[in-house]
C-alpha positions in Angstrom: 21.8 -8.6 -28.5 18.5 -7.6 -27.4 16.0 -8.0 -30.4 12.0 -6.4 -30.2 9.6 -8.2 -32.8 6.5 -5.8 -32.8 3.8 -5.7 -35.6 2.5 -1.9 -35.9 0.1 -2.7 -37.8 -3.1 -5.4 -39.2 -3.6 -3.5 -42.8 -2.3 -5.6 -45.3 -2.8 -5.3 -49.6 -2.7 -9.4 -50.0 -5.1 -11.9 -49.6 -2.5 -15.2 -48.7 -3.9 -18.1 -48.4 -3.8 -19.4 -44.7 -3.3 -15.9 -43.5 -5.5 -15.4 -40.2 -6.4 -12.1 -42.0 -7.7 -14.2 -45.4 -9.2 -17.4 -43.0 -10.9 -14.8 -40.5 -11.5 -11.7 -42.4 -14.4 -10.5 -40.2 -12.7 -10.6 -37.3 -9.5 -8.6 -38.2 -10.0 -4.9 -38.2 -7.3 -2.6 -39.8 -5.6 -1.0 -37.0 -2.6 0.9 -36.7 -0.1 0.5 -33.1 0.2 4.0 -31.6 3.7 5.4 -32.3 4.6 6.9 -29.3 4.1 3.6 -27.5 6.4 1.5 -30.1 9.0 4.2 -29.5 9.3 3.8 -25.9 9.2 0.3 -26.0 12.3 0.2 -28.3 14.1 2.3 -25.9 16.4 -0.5 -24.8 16.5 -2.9 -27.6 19.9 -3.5 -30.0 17.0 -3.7 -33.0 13.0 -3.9 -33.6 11.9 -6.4 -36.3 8.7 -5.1 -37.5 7.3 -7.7 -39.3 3.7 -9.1 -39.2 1.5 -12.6 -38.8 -1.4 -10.3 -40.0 -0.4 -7.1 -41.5 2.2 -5.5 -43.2 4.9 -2.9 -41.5 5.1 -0.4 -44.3 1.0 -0.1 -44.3 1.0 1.6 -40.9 -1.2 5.0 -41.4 2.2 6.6 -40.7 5.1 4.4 -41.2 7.4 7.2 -41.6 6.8 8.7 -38.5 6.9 5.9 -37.2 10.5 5.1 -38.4 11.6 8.4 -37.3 9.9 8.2 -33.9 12.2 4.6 -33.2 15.1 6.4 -34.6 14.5 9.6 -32.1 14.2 7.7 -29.0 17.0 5.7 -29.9 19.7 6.6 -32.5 21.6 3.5 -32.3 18.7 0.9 -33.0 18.8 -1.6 -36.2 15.3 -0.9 -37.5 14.4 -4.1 -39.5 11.6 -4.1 -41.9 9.6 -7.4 -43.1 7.5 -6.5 -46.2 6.0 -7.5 -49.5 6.9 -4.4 -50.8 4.2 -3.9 -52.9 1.6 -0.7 -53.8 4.0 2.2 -52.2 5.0 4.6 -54.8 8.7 5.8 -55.5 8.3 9.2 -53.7 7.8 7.0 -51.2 10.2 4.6 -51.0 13.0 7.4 -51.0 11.8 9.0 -47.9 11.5 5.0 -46.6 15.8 5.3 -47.9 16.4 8.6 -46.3 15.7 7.7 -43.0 17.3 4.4 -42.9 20.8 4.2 -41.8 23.0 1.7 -43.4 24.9 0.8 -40.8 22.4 -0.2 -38.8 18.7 -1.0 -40.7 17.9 -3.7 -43.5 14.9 -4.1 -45.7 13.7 -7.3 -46.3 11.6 -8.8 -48.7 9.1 -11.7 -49.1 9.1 -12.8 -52.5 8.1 -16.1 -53.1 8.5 -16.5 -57.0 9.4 -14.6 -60.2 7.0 -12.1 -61.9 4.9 -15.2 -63.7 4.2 -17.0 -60.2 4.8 -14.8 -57.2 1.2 -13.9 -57.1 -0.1 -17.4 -56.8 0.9 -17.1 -52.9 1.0 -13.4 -52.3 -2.8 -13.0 -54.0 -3.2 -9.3 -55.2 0.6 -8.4 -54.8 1.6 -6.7 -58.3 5.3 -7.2 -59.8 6.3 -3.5 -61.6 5.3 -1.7 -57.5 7.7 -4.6 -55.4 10.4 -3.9 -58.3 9.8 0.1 -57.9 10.5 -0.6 -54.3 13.4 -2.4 -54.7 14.9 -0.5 -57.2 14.7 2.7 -55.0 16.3 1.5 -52.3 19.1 0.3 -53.5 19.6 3.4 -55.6 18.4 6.0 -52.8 20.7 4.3 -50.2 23.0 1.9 -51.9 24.7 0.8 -48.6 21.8 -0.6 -47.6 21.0 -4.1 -47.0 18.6 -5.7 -48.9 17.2 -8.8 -48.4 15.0 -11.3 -50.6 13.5 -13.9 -48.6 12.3 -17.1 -50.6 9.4 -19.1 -49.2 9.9 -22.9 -50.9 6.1 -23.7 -52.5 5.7 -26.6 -55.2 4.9 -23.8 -58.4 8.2 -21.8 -57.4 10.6 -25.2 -56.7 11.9 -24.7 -60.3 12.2 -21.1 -60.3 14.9 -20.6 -57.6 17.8 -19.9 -59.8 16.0 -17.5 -61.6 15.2 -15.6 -58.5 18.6 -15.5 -57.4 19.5 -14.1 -61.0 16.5 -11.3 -60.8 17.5 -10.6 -56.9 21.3 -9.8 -57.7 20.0 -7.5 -60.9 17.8 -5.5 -58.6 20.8 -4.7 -56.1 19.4 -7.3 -53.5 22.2 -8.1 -51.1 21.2 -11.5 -49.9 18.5 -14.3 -50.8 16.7 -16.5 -48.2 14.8 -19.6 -48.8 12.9 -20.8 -45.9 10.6 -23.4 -45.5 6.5 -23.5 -44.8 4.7 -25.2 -41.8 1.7 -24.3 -42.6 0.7 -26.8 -45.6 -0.3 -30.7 -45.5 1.7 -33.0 -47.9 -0.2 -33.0 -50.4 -1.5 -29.4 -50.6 -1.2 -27.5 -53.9 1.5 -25.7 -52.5 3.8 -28.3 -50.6 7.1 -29.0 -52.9 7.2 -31.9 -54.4 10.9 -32.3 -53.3 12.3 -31.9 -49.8 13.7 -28.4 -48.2 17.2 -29.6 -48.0 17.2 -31.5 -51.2 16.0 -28.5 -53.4 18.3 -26.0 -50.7 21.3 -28.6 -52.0 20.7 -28.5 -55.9 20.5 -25.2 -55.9 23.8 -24.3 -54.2 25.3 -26.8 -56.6 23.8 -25.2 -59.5 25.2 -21.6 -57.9 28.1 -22.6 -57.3 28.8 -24.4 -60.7 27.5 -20.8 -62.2 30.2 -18.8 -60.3 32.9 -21.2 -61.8 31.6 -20.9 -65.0 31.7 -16.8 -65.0 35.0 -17.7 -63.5 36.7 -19.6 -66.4 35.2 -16.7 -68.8 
């Protein structure tokens, strides 16, 4: 499979910390990819990941064209999206659902807490506009693949079976907890455990869950 990893766009809502666009905020100008150039470049790719090291996909001036252009100039593309998901309205996030195709797109989130902690990482992101998108999607186009991907930080180590519990009552389809380079041992936001110790418990407390809804 031939995958394309593009970033359309530098405009971004948060303020993360270690984000080139927090560390070197004079330097980064909010600047939008021209569509028509994306959209021959995908031409001959199996799928574009749009995702970003200092913006956000679903910020671009036009997103939505920008979707639709991809999909034009080639209908058989999986357009993956990388977002925060937060600030877009539900008008639209179900013009976002109309012109993904389940078959071949996904929609994936980057969460990295519940709604007491997730803004401690993802400075400025608001709760009630990431559910709104969420919730739309997977009412809009409930076929389509939703994804909740969980970066591991020291505040959200305890929360993880929660988020798995708020990600399946939102109609999220899968949850992904990934690891941080970024962060020295003892930075405020290293865990305190390891990645595969913490990735462990928590399939063991999943997986005792399922066998308790099991019995019932």
């Amino acid at each position: 499979m031939k995958v394309l990893h593009i970033e359309p766009s530098s405009r971004c809502t948060l303020a993360c910390p270690q984000c080139p666009r927090t560390e070197y905020i004079d330097r980064i100008m909010p600047e939008d990819c021209d569509i028509a150039v994306i959209a021959r470049a995908c031409k001959n790719f199996d799928a574009v990941i749009m995702c970003g090291n200092h913006g956000d996909p679903i910020y671009h001036s036009d997103f939505h064209g920008l979707v639709n252009a991809i999909r034009q100039n080639n209908p058989r593309i999986g357009i993956r999206i990388v977002t925060n998901g937060a600030f877009r309205s539900e008008a639209w996030w179900k013009t976002t659902a109309a012109l993904l195709d389940a078959s071949l797109d996904s929609v994936t989130f980057s969460i990295d807490g519940i709604p007491s902690n997730n803004h401690l990482y993802r400075v400025n992101s608001k709760w009630p506009s990431i559910e709104t998108a969420i919730r739309t999607l997977s009412t809009s186009n409930p076929n389509l693949v939703l994804i909740w991907k969980w970066i591991l930080f020291r505040y959200n180590e305890n929360n993880i079976a929660d988020g798995i519990d708020i990600a399946a009552e939102l109609g999220i389809k899968k949850f992904i907890m990934v690891s941080s380079v970024r962060y020295e041992k003892d930075h405020w936001l290293t865990p305190s455990q390891s990645y595969d110790d913490i990735k462990r418990e928590t399939l063991e407390w999943y997986q005792s869950l399922r066998a308790v809804n099991k019995a019932q």
